[in-house]
Legacy VTK file of the C-alpha trace (Angstrom):
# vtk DataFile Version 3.0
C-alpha trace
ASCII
DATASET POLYDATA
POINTS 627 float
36.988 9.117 13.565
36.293 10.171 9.725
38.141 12.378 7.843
36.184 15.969 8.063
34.689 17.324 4.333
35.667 20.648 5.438
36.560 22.756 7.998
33.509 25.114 7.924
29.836 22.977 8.999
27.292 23.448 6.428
23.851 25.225 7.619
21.781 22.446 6.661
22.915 18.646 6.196
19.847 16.551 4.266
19.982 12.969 4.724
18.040 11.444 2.236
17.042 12.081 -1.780
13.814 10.818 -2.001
10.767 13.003 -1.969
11.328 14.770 0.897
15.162 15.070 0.979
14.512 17.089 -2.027
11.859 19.438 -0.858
13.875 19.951 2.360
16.735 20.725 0.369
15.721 23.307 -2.034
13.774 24.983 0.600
16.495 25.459 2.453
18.915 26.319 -0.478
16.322 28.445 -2.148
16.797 30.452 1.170
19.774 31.004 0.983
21.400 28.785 3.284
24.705 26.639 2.626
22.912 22.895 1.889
24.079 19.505 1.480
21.989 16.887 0.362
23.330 13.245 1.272
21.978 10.254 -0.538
23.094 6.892 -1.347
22.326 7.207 -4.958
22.249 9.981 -6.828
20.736 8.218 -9.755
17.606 7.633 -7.750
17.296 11.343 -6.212
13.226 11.743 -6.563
12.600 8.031 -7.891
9.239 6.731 -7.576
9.572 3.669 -5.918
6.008 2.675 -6.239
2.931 4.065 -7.974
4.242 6.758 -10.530
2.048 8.944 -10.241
1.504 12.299 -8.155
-1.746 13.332 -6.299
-5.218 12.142 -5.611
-7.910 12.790 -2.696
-6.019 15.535 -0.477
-3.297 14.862 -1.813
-3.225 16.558 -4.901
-3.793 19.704 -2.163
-1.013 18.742 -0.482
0.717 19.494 -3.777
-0.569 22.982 -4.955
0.335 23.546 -1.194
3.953 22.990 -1.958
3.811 24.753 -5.111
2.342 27.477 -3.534
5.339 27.529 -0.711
7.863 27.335 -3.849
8.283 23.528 -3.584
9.387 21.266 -6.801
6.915 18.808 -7.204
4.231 20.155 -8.501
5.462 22.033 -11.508
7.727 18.969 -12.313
4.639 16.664 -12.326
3.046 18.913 -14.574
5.962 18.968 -16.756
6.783 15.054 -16.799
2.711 13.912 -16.698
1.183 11.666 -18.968
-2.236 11.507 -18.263
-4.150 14.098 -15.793
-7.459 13.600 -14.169
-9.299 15.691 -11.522
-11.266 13.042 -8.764
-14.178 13.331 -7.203
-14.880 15.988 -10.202
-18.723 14.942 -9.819
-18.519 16.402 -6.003
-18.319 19.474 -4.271
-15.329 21.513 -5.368
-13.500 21.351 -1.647
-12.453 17.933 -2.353
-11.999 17.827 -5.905
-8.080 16.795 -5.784
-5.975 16.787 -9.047
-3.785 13.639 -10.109
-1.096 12.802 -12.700
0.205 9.625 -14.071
4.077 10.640 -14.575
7.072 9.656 -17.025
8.439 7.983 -14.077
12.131 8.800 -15.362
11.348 12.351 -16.650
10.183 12.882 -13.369
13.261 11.432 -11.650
15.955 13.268 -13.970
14.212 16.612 -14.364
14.388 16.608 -10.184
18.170 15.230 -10.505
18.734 18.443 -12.678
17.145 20.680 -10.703
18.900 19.985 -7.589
22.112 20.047 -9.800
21.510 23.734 -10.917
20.442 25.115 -7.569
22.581 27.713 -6.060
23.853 26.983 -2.064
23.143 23.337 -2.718
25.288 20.497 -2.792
24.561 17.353 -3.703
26.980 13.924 -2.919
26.872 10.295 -2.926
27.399 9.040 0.269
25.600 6.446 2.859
25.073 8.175 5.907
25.811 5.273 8.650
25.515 7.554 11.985
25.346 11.439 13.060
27.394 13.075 15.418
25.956 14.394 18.797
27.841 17.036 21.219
25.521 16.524 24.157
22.019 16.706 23.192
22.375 18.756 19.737
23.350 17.341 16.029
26.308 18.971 14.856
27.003 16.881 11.760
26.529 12.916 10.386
28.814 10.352 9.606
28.802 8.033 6.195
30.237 4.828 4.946
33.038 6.622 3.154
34.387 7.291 6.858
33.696 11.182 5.648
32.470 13.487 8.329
30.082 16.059 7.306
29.828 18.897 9.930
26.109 20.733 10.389
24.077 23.343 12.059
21.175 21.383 11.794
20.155 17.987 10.059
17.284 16.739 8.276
16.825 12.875 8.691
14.365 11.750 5.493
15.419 7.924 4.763
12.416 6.725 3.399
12.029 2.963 3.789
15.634 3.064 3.731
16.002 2.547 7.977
16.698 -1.732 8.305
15.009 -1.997 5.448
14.077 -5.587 4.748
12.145 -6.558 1.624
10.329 -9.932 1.119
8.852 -12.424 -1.554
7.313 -14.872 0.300
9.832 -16.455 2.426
13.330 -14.812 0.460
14.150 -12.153 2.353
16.786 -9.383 1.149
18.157 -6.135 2.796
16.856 -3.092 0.955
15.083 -0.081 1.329
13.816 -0.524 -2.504
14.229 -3.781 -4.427
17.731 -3.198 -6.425
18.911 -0.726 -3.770
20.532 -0.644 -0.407
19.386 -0.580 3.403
21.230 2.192 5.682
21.465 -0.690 8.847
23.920 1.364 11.404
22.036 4.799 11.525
18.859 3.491 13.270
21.891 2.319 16.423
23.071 5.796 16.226
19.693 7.066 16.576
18.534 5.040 19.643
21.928 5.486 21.172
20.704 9.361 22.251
16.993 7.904 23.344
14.813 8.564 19.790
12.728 5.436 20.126
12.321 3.755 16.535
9.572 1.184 15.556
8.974 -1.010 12.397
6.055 -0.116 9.482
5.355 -1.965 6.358
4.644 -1.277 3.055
4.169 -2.857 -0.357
4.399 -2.747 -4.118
2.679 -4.742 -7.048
4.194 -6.579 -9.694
5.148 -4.559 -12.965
4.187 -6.357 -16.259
5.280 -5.715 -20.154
2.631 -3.879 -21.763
3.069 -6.382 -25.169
2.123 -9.291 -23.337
-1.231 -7.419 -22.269
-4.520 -7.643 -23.810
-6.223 -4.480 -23.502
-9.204 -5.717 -25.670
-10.661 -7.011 -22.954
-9.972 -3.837 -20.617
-11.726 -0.625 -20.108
-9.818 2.704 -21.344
-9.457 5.353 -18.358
-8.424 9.073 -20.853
-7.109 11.939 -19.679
-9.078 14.897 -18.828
-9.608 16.932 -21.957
-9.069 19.975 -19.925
-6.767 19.024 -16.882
-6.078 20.842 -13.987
-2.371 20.782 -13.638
-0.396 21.281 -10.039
1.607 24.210 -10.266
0.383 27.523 -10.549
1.004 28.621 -13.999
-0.797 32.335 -13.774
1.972 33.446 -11.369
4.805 32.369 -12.529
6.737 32.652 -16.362
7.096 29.946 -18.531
10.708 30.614 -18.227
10.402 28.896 -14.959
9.131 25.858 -16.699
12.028 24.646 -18.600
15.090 26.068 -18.391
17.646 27.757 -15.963
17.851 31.152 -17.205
20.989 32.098 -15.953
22.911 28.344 -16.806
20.676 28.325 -19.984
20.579 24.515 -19.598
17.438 23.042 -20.865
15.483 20.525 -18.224
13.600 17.731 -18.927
9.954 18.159 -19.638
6.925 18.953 -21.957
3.880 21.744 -22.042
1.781 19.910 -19.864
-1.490 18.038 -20.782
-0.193 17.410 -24.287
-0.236 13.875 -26.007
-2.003 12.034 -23.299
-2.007 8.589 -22.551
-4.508 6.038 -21.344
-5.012 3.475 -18.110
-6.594 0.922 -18.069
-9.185 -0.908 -15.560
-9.320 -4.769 -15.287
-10.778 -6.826 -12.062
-9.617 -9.717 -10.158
-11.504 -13.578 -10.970
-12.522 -15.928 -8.818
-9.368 -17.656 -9.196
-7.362 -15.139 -8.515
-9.147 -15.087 -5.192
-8.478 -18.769 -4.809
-5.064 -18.439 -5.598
-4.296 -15.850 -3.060
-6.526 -18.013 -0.288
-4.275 -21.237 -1.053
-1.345 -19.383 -0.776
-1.965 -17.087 2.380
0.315 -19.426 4.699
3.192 -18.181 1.910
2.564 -14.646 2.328
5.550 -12.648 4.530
2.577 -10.403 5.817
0.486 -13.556 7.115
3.274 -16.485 7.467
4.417 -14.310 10.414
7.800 -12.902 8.823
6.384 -9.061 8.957
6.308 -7.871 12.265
5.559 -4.316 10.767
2.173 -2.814 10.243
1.090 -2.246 6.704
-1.149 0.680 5.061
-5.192 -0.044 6.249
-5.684 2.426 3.216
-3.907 0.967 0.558
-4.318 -3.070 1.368
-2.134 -5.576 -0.546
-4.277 -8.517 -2.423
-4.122 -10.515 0.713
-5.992 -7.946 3.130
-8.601 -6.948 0.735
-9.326 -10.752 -0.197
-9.481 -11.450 3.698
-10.428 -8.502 4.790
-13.358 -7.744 2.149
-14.549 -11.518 1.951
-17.724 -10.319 0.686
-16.347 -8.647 -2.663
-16.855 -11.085 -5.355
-13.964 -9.252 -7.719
-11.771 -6.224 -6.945
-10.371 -3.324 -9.551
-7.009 -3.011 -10.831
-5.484 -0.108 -12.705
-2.925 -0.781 -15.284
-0.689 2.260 -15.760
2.460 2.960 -17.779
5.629 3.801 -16.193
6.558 6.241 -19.126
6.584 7.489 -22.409
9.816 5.441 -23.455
8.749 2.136 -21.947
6.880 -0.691 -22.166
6.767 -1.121 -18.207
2.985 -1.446 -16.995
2.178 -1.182 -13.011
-0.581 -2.963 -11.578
-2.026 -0.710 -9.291
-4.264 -2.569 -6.616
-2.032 -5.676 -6.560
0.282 -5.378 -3.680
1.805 -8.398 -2.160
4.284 -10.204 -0.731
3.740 -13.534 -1.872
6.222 -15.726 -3.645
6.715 -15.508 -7.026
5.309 -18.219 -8.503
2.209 -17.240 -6.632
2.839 -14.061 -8.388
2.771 -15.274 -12.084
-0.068 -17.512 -11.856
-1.945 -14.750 -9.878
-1.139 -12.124 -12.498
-2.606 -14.815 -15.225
-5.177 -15.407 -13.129
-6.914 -11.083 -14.434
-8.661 -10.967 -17.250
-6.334 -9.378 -19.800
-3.599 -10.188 -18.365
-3.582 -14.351 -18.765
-0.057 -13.949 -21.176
1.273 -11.312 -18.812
5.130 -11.101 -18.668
6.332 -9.744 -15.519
9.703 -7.748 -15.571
9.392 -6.886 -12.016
7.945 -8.898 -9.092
5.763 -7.667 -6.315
7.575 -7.272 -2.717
6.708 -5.723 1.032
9.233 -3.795 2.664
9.846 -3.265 6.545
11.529 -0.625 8.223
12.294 1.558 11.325
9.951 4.892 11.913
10.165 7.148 15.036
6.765 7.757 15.991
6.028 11.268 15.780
4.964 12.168 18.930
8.752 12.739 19.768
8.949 15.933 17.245
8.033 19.579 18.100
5.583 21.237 15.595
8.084 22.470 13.786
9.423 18.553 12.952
12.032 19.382 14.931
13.602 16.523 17.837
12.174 17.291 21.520
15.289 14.991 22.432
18.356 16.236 19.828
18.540 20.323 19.166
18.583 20.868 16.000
17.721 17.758 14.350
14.604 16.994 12.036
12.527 14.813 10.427
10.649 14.374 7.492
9.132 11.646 5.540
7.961 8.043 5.998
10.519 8.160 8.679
7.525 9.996 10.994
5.296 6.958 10.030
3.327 8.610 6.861
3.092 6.970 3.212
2.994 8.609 0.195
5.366 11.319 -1.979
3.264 13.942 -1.320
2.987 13.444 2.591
6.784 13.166 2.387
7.183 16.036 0.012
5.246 18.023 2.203
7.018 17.576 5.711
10.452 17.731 3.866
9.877 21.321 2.975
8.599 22.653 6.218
11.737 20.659 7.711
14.111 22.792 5.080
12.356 26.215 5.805
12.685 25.173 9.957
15.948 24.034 9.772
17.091 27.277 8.026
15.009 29.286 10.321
16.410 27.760 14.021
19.859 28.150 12.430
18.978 31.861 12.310
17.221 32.347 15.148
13.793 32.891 13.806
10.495 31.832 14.158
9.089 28.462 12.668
6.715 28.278 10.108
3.833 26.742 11.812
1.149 26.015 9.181
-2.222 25.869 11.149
-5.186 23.057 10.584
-7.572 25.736 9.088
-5.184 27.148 6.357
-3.273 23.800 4.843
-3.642 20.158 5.032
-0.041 20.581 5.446
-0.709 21.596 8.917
-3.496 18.824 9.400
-1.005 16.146 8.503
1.762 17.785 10.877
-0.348 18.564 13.864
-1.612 14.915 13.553
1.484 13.712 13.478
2.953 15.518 16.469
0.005 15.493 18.291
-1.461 12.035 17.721
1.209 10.019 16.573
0.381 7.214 14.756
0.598 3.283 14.861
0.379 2.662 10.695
1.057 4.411 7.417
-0.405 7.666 7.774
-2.442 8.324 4.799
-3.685 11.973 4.172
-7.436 12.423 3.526
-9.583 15.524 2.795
-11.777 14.031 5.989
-8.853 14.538 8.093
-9.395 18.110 7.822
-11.966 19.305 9.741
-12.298 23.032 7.910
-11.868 21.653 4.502
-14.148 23.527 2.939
-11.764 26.015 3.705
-8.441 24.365 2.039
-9.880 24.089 -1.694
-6.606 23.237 -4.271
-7.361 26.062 -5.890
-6.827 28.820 -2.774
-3.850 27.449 -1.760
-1.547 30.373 -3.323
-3.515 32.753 -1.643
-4.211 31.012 1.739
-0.213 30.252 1.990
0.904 33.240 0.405
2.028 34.977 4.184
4.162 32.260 4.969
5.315 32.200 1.328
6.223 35.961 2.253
8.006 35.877 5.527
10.119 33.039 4.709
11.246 34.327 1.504
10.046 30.969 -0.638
8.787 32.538 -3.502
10.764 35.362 -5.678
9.314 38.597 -5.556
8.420 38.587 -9.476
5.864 35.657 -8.212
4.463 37.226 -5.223
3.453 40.192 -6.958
1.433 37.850 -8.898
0.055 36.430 -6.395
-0.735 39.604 -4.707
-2.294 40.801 -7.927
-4.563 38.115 -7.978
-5.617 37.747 -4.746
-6.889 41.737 -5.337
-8.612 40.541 -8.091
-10.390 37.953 -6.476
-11.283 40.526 -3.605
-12.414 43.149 -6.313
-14.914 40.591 -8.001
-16.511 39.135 -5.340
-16.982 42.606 -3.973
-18.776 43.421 -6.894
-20.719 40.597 -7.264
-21.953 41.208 -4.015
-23.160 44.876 -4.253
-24.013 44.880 -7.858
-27.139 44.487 -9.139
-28.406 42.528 -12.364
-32.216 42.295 -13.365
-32.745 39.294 -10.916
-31.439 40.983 -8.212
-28.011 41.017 -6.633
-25.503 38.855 -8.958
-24.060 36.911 -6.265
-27.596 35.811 -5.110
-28.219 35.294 -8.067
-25.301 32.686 -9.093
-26.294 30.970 -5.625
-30.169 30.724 -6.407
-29.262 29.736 -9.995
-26.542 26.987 -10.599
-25.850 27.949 -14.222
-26.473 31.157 -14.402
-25.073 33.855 -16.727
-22.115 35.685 -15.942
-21.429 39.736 -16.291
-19.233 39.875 -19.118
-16.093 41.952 -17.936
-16.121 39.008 -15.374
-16.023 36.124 -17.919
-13.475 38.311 -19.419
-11.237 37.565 -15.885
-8.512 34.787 -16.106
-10.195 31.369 -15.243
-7.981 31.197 -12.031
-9.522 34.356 -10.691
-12.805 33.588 -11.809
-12.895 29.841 -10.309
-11.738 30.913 -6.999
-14.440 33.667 -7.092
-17.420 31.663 -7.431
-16.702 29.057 -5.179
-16.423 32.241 -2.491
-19.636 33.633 -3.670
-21.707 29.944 -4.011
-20.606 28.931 -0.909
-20.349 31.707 1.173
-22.706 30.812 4.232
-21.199 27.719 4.077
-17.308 29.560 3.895
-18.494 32.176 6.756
-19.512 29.376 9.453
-16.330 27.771 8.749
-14.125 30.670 9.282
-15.879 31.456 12.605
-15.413 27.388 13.529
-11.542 27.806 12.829
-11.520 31.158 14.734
-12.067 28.857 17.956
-9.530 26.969 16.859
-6.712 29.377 16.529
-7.703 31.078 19.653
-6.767 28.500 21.147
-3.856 27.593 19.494
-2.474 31.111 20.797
-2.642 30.427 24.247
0.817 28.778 24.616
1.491 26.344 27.316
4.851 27.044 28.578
8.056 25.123 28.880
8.041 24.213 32.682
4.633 23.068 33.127
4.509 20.117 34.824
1.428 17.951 33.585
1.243 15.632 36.188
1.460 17.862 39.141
-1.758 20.239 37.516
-4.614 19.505 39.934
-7.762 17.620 38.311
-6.337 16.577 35.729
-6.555 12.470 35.745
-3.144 10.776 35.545
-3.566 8.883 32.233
-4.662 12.471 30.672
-1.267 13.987 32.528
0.948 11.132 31.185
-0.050 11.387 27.854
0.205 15.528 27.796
3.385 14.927 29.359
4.782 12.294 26.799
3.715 14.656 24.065
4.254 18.553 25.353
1.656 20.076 23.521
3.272 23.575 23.070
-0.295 25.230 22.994
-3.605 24.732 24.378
-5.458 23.943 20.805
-2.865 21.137 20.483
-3.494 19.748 23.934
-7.111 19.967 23.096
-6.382 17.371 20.252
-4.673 15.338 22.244
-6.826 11.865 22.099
-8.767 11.393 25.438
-8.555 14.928 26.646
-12.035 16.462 27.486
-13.175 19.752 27.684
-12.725 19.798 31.187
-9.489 18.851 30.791
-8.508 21.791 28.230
-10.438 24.547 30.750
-8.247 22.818 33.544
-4.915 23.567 31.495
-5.856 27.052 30.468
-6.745 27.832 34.139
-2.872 26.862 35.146
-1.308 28.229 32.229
-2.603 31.709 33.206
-0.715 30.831 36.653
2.756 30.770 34.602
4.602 34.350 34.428
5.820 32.529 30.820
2.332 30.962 30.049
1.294 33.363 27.295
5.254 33.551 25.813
6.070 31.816 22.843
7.810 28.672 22.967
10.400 27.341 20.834
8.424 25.168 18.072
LINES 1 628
627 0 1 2 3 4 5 6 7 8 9 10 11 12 13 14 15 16 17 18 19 20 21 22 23 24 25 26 27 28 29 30 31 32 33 34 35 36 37 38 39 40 41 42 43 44 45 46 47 48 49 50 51 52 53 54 55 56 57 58 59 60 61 62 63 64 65 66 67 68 69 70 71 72 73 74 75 76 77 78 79 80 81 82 83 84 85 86 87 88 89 90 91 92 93 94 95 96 97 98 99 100 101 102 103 104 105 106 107 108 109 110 111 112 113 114 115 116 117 118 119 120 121 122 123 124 125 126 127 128 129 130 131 132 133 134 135 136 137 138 139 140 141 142 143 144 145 146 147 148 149 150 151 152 153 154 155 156 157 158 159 160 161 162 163 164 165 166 167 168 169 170 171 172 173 174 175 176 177 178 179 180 181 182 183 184 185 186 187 188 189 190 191 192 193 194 195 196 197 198 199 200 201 202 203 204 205 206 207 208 209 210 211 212 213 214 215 216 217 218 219 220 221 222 223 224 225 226 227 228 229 230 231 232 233 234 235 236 237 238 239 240 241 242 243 244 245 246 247 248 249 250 251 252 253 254 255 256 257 258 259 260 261 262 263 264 265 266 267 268 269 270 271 272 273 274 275 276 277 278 279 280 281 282 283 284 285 286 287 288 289 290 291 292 293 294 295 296 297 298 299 300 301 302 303 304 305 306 307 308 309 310 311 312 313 314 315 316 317 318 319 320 321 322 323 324 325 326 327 328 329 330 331 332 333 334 335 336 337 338 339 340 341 342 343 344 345 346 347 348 349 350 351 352 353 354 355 356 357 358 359 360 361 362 363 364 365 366 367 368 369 370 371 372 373 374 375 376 377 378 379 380 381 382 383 384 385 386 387 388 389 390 391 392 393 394 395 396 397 398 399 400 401 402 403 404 405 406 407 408 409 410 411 412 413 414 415 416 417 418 419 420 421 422 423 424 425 426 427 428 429 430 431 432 433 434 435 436 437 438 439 440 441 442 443 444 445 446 447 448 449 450 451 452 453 454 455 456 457 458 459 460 461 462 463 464 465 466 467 468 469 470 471 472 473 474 475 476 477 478 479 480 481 482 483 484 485 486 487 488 489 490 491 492 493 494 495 496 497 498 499 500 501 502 503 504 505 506 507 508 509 510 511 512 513 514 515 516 517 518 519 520 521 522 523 524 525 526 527 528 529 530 531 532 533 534 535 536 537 538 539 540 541 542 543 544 545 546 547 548 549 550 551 552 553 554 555 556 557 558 559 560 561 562 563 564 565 566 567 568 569 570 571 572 573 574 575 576 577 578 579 580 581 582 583 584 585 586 587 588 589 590 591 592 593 594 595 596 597 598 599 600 601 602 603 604 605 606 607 608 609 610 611 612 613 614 615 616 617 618 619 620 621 622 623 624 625 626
């Protein structure tokens, strides 16, 4: 037994400070409820333990997503960026996705600070090593210290912290992150009450010092001379940006966009390729030593060489860590080969032959709980009361993690009070793709977000997600009211001008036909007059909006029948016609409504009309169930 913190249980214990311990945490802090945030470190709350950087194809709208549900990361990668680029900015603009190269360590303290200064929110060093069950519910978690921390709910986001093992070649070191720890007694206390736990891999390159690199023989990647920045600026005050107004304590950070830096691109040689092919027996991944399943979407050096034999040379992306250092990351050169396959690899880049590395290159393994065991809401189906968010459900990536960690907070907060979960849908975020994915599919590697994922993403542009988001913004109280009347305001701007430009007339006929028959064609001028926000989000409506209206009517199917809820007792494998590998599965996952059971992989048609038949058989088949 541990000594107790205090007598009274907090509302919300968060286990965890990386990207979405945070979220979770001011989510649920920002609402109000009494928070503790756990972590091992406090001097690596939000670090970036590989690529710094924020964003990219879906998920740079996983991003505006949180910013538009009053999450942190957005606003402090605009603040803390270095260089910002919009991809796929030659395509169509639903999967246009904004990116940021960060000050690695602005980024880290301005989130260290802004946990610091948050009202309801606590924030201690301490290692959690087990949680405390009363039957099947959480009611607090146990740490290293032998300090008890009481809770009404807990939010379990360790990262790659679970058994984490990290390997060069065939040295082999406990760690969730080279230089830091491994929690090694929580993943016991979580199989103790039945939460089955697997092992995933993942990777980083090697970092180099940007004076021993010769970017003379490199191509420049610049900025964006007009980026597109995360948060959304046109509803909130700069006061938000950087400081506290009531503290008046300044926080890290800079008017975005400004002073700019470059990347750069080099490519691998053919002895580079060589090297890695001599060397594969060495590898952790391919001696053997990883049992774990690495990232199919972000290979190390080994996969693509063997993987992608055909590929005479493959791009790398040198990137600075910061502003105020001379730390370079290699981005495209994961391994976990041993070090002095490493160097001579490195060398082996054009541009790189007098490369000094300050860093080297390692894979880390660790325990995941497949996700297949959590309720929409990322709450346990096995422990009341307990959540999870993070790399811990099996995805990679801050933003995948940022994203689940705030839905966790906002749950967490809401089953403590009794009300409803915020259940983001498939046609309104890619928040609720990734989720229902998760829950629904589970899945057996890294889970990577993509815009193809989403099957209504024309739906989900970045720059709608304030105003697609802005109900559950509402009834969960994540935004201040100052805010929401912005957003309000514009999205009855938006409405007024494409009204217009659909029942106005201009000497080629109706202006939005018009703008959709001509691609650059001029504008009324009290409408170029409109803030760019309004006016962006307005023409995509109007240019697309055949496209916009079949999609809508598409998604209307699916929310139907993501209403009819399937309720508690149903017994899967007792529903006649249903085959028995379709009624184990149902039954292993509990789909709590008949859209989700629809997703369900290897359930037909038949299958769904089967379950809604039954369901209607249920006195509690249309009632809502606990998500």
């Amino acid at each position: 037994m541990g000594v107790n913190f205090r007598e009274e249980p907090f509302d919300v214990v968060v286990c965890g400070g990386g990207h979405a311990g945070v979220e979770a945490a001011l989510a649920a802090a920002r609402m109000g409820a009494d928070t503790l945030l756990l972590t091992g470190n406090v001097d690596t709350i939000g670090q970036m333990s590989c690529n710094p950087a924020i964003g990219g194809v879906a998920k740079g709208h996983i991003v505006r997503e949180i910013d538009a549900l009053g999450g942190e990361m957005g606003i402090t990668a605009d603040v803390t960026g270095i260089q910002f680029r919009l991809l796929n900015a030659t395509k169509g603009p639903a999967v246009q996705s904004p990116r940021a190269q960060c000050d690695k360590k602005a980024y880290q303290f301005r989130i260290k600070h802004t946990l610091e200064l948050q009202n309801n929110l606590l924030v201690f060093q301490g290692t959690v090593s087990g949680l405390i069950f009363e039957g099947s519910t959480v009611v607090g978690c146990r740490t290293t210290l032998e300090v008890e921390f009481r809770a009404k709910s807990v939010i379990v986001t360790t990262g790659t912290f679970l058994r984490g093992l990290l390997h060069v070649g065939e040295a082999k070191s406990s760690g969730g992150r080279m230089g830091d720890y491994s929690s090694l007694t929580l993943s016991d206390s979580l199989m103790g009450v039945g939460i089955e736990l697997r092992r995933l891999k993942t990777g980083t390159p090697p970092r180099v010092a940007g004076r021993s690199i010769d970017f003379g023989r490199m191509e420049e990647q610049r900025g964006d001379s007009e980026p597109v920045f995360f948060a959304f600026h046109d509803t909130r005050g700069d006061v938000e940006l950087f400081h506290v107004e009531r503290s008046g304590q300044r926080r890290l950070g800079w008017v975005p966009g400004v002073n700019q830096v470059s990347c750069w691109i080099t490519h691998t040689s053919e002895v580079t390729e060589r090297l890695v092919r001599d060397n594969l027996h060495r590898s952790a991944m391919y001696s053997g030593q990883i049992q774990g399943v690495g990232p199919r979407y972000c290979p190390s050096i080994e996969d693509k060489i063997v993987r992608f034999a055909d590929k005479p040379r493959h791009m790398l992306f040198l990137e600075p860590e910061g502003r105020q250092t001379d730390e370079y990351y290699i981005n495209g050169m994961s391994t976990s080969l041993p070090f002095d396959v490493q160097v001579a690899m490195v060398r082996s880049v054009p541009g790189l032959e007098g490369a000094q590395l300050i860093r080297p290159a390692y894979a880390v393994e660790y325990d995941f709980a497949p996700p297949t065991q959590l309720k929409p809401s990322l709450e346990s189906k096995v422990i009341e009361n307990l959540f999870f968010a993070g790399q811990i459900n099996g995805t990679s990536g801050y933003e995948e993690a940022a994203g689940q960690g705030l839905v966790a907070g906002v749950n967490a907060v809401e089953k403590v009070r009794g009300r409803p979960a915020m259940i983001l849908g498939r046609q309104e975020s890619y928040i609720g793709v990734m989720i229902d994915d998760l829950v629904t599919k589970g899945t057996s590697e890294p889970y990577r977000m993509f815009t193809s994922r989403a099957e209504h993403r024309l739906l989900l542009n970045h720059g709608s997600a304030e105003l697609r988001l802005r109900h559950h913004a509402e009834a969960h109280q994540l935004v201040d009211g100052k805010r929401l009347a912005g957003i309000k305001t514009k999205h009855g701007r938006v409405h007024h001008w494409q009204s217009w430009l659909e029942s106005n007339t201009t000497s080629g006929g109706v202006w939005a036909d018009v703008i959709r028959a001509v691609p650059n064609a001029s504008l009324p001028d009290e409408f170029v007059a409109e803030a760019k926000e309004v006016r962006d989000e307005v023409l995509y409506r109007v240019r697309y909006k055949g496209y916009l209206e079949r999609e809508r009517q598409l998604a209307d199917k699916l929310r139907n029948a993501d209403r009819v809820r399937l309720p508690d007792e149903m017994d899967f494998r007792a529903v006649p016609g249903l085959k028995k590998e379709t009624a184990d599965k149902l039954a292993c996952i509990r789909p709590t409504t008949l859209g989700q059971a629809q997703r369900v992989s290897g359930v037909t048609p038949a299958d769904v009309a089967i379950l809604m038949v039954h369901a209607a058989r249920f006195s509690g088949g249309t009632r809502e169930r606990g998500a």
